[in-house]
C-alpha positions, 0 to 999 in steps of 0.5 A: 532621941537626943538629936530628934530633940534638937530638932524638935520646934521648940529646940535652939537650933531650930530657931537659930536656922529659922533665923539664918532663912529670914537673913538669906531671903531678906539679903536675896531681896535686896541684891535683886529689888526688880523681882517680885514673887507671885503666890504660887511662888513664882518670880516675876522679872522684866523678861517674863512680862515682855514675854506675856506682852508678846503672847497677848499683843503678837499671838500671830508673830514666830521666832523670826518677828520677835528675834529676828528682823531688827529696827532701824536701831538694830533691836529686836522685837524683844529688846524694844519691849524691854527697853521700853519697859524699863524706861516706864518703870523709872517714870511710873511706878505702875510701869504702863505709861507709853503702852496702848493700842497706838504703841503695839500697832507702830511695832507691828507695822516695824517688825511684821514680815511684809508677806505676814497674812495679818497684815496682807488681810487688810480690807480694800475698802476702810469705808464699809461697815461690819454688821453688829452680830460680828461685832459683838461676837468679837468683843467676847472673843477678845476678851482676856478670858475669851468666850469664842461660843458666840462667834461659833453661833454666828458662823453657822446660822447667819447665811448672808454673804458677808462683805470684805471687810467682814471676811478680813477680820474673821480671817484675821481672827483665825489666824490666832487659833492655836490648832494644838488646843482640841477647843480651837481648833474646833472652831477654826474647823467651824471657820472652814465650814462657814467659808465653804458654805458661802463659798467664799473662794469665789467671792474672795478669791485674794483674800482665801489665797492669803489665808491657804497656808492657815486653812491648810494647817487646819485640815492637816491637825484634823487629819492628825486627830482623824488617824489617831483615833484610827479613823480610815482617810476614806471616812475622813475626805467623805465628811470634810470634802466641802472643806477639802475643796477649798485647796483641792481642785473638785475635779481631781478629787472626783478622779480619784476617789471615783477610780477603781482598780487600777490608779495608773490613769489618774496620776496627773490628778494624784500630782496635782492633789499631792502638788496643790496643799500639805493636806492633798500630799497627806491624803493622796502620797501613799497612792502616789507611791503605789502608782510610782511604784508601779510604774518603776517596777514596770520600767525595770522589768522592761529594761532588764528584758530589753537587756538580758534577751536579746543575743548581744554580747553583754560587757562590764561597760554595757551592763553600767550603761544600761543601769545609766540610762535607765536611772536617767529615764526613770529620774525625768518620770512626772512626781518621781519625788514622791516615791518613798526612797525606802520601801518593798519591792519584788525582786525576781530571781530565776522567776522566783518573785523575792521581797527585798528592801531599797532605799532609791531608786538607784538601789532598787536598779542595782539590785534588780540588775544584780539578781538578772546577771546572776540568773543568767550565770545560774542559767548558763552554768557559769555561777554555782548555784547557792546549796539551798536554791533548789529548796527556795527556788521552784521555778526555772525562769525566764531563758535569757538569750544575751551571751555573757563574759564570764568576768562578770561573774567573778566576784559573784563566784567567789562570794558563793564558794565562800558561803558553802564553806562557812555553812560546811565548816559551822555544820548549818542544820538549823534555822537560828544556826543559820540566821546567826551565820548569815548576821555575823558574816554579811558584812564580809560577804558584800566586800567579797560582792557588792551584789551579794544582797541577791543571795541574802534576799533569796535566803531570807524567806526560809528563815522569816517567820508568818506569812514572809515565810517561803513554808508558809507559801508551801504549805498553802499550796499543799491545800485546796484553793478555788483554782486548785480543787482536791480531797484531804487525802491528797493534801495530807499526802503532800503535807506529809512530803513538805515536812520531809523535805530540807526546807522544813528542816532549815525553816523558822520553828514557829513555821515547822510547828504551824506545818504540824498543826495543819498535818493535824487538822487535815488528818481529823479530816480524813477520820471524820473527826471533829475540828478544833478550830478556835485555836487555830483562828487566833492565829493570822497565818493560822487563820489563812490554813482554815479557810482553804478547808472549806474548800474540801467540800461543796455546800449549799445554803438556802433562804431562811425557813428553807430546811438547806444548809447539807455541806456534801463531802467531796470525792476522792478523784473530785470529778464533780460536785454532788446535787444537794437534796432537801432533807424533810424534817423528820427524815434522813439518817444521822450519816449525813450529818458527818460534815457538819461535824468536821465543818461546823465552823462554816454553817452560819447562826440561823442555819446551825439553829435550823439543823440543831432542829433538824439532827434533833428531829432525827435522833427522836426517829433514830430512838423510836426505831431503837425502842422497835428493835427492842421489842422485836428482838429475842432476849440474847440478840436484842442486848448485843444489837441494843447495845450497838445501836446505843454505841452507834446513837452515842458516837453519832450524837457527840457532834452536837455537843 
């Protein structure tokens, strides 16, 4: 078109504005003669030398060395280098005239912190000398593209004790590594390994304090490359404990790597890990939290015993006290300050243990007296009762004997009453209905209780989804565990008891339809049919409803090349466990194979491939006896009883397919 031609190479206009660019960049260069421009387009002005400067000659100083801590002029670091800068460039051209080892060494002795490591890393005695392997290996470290693989050499095949001075300025050199990069931080972990090996916290003690918070930062950045590669701690302390050691104390490690079980008796040691580095409160905080944890939770559940069961008269003005002094216990406790102000804890309720989030201590108090005085109102008669409870609540709890005044419960009653008339008026008959009831009224609720979240966290298990959910609960009930033995029928029955009752009705979906994908697979049980388990196994809650079935039967499994392996169907009133027998290869009868077509997901490899063996051995039995009652048979009777056995072989057989 015309326009494109205007803007074609050769056009006018195309010249005229490659004309107007020249004028506009030459007129740029000359209101700003200072800035100069690198190939790649980049603009070099007075600022952005001084900050290579401070890069190159200050890699060990933060924010508060360089723009911080003032002269006695009152400039900063930065301010002096510019100043300076400037005042060389108006002498020479080059702009380097004043600036050398003496110059940068006179600044940092200004502007240092006094607690600065570099500088407290100053060998005691100036008069010893460095051997030449160290020598030459800094040389090519410092260079401007440092080559750190000889210094990496040295500190892992040289075992001789090195003398401080040479500690102070492999110290100092590590200091500058930057744990960020992968390739340095690589060898500040080498640097560790070379400390720890010559045990140099005992040769050295001054100067290994100095260098703690640095070694410290080392272990930590490794920790934070350990996790993200999903790594468990466990394998992480097993192959740095040489270099753990250098912070931690061996004895404390020793406690508690070694303590099973219970962690209560080695608390003093987790406080001292957790007290004595960052690494040691990374490692060991988690544990720290369950041992704290534990102890409040023992700590709240005694107070509110001590409190609710005895006979005294309980008051407004006792009841705060109690929560007072309890708090004040439980603040004085060793390490409290390491217990995770938000976290899950058990709140029981009429003895029905209920998870419920807190975010304090003083929270978790609160509730937990909370949900005491409620179930000593529900006990007492004084507070109604929530119109879900009996679902939820299966158990009568603990009888409290403190006597009470009823205005304790006033505000408790009035929330419950006004619950049951929202649930009547919006007709609740479902799960999503009343999780979308509860979200848009809670608010209200705790202005009418401040207790109300007792009530909440009751209801909440009915509604949660998985493993949280309180069908999920009832459902594992219903089936055989190793405290709990019985026949499918019984918990077919059972199953078919809880898919009757309310809580099946106002629970989540997803737990209604695992509820009916049990139902189903108890019932293939009960008819001998086969199992279709894959599906179910995909699935975590899913996963814990499977394994309970092996508990329907009793199963033996013998060494290899013995010709066991029977899983024996149990009895209906499961009086006792029937013998195991050995079946001889090329006998038995195809019955006793029935188990293994239910149950086939609990035989192991090799014993599926000694019965696949065993059952083919049998069926060959099974169609030479056929082939008998062939001959032997009359014409008429043999095709009717023929062709049952072949009815019969074929149903038989389908187990192995």
């Amino acid at each position: 078109s015309h326009r494109a031609q205007h803007r074609s190479v050769g056009s006018p206009a195309f010249g005229r504005r490659r004309i107007m660019v020249k004028r506009a960049n030459s007129l740029a260069s000359t209101n700003h003669p200072r800035k100069k421009q690198t190939p790649k387009g980049r603009l070099i002005t007075p600022e952005s030398i001084v900050q290579l400067k401070i890069r190159d000659n200050f890699r060990n100083f933060g924010p508060e060395e360089t723009d911080c801590r003032l002269d006695s002029q009152g400039r900063t670091l930065r301010q002096v280098l510019l100043a300076d800068y400037l005042e060389a460039r108006k002498s020479d051209a080059k702009g380097c005239g004043s600036f050398g080892t003496h110059y940068y060494d006179r600044l940092r002795s200004i502007f240092a912190k006094v607690d600065e490591p570099f500088a407290a890393l100053e060998p005691p005695d100036s008069t010893l000398t460095v051997s030449p392997q160290i020598v030459q290996a800094m040389v090519s470290a410092q260079k401007q593209k440092p080559d750190r693989q000889p210094f990496v050499h040295y500190l892992s095949t040289f075992s001789e004790a090195p003398n401080s001075m040479e500690v102070c300025g492999v110290l100092r050199w590590a200091l500058g590594l930057r744990t960020g990069c992968l390739k340095q931080l690589a060898v500040a972990l080498e640097v560790l390994r070379w400390l720890a090996r010559l045990q140099m916290t005992d040769m050295y003690p001054q100067q290994m304090n100095v260098a703690r918070p640095w070694i410290d930062s080392v272990l930590v950045a490794v920790l934070q490359k350990s996790r993200s590669q999903k790594t468990p701690d466990k394998t992480y302390i097993d192959l740095h404990r040489p270099l753990l050691e250098l912070l931690l104390q061996k004895k404390d490690l020793d406690a508690v790597m070694d303590a099973k079980g219970d962690l209560t008796q080695v608390s003093p040691n987790l406080l001292h890990l957790i007290g004595d580095a960052n690494i040691g409160q990374q490692l060991f905080e988690d544990l720290m939290g369950q041992v704290l944890g534990a102890k409040v939770d023992g700590f709240i559940s005694a107070a509110i015993m001590a409190f609710f069961g005895v006979g005294d008269k309980i008051t407004e003005a006792s009841y705060r006290q109690a929560k007072g002094e309890l708090l004040f216990r439980l603040h004085a406790e060793p390490g409290i300050d390491s217990l995770p102000p938000k976290r899950q804890v058990k709140m029981v309720y009429r003895g029905e243990v209920v998870p419920v989030q807190v975010t304090s201590i003083g929270d978790e108090v609160d509730i937990q007296f909370a949900a005491g005085l409620k179930s000593l109102g529900v006990q007492v008669g004084f507070l109604p009762k929530l119109w879900c409870e009996d679902w939820v609540v299966e158990k009568a709890g603990t009888k409290y004997k403190a006597k009470r005044d009823k205005a304790l419960f006033k505000e408790a009653i009035a929330a419950r009453d006004l619950v049951r008339q929202l649930v009547q008026e919006a007709g609740v008959q479902t799960a999503d209905v009343l999780a979308k009831l509860m979200g848009q009224k809670t608010a209200s609720l705790l202005l009418v209780d401040r207790g109300f979240r007792v009530e909440l966290a009751v209801i909440g298990p009915m509604l949660a989804e998985g493993s949280e959910s309180k069908l999920h609960r009832s459902l594992l009930m219903c089936l055989p565990a190793h405290d709990r033995i019985f026949g499918p029928e019984v918990a077919a029955q059972r199953l078919h008891h809880l898919a009757a009752g309310e809580l099946f009705k106002m629970s989540a979906t997803g737990c209604q339809q695992e509820l009916r994908l049990t139902q189903e697979l108890v019932g293939a049980i009960v008819e001998d049919r086969r199992l279709d388990v894959a599906e179910a196994l995909k699935s975590t809650t899913m996963s814990a409803v499977v394994a309970s079935f092996a508990w329907f039967v009793s199963h033996t499994i013998g060494s290899a090349g013995e010709k066991k392996g029977c899983l024996w169907r149990r009895g209906r009133r499961m009086q006792a466990r029937r013998r195991h027998r050995d079946i001889p290869e090329g006998q038995g009868h195809l019955g006793r194979f029935t188990p293994l077509k239910v149950y086939h997901w609990l035989v192991a490899d090799d014993q599926a491939q000694a019965l696949d063996k065993l059952a083919r051995s049998v069926s060959a039995n099974a169609s030479a006896a056929l082939k008998a009652v062939r001959g032997k048979s009359s014409a008429s009777s043999s095709k009717k009883a023929a062709g049952d056995k072949e009815v019969a072989l074929k149903a038989a057989l389908d187990m192995f397919k």
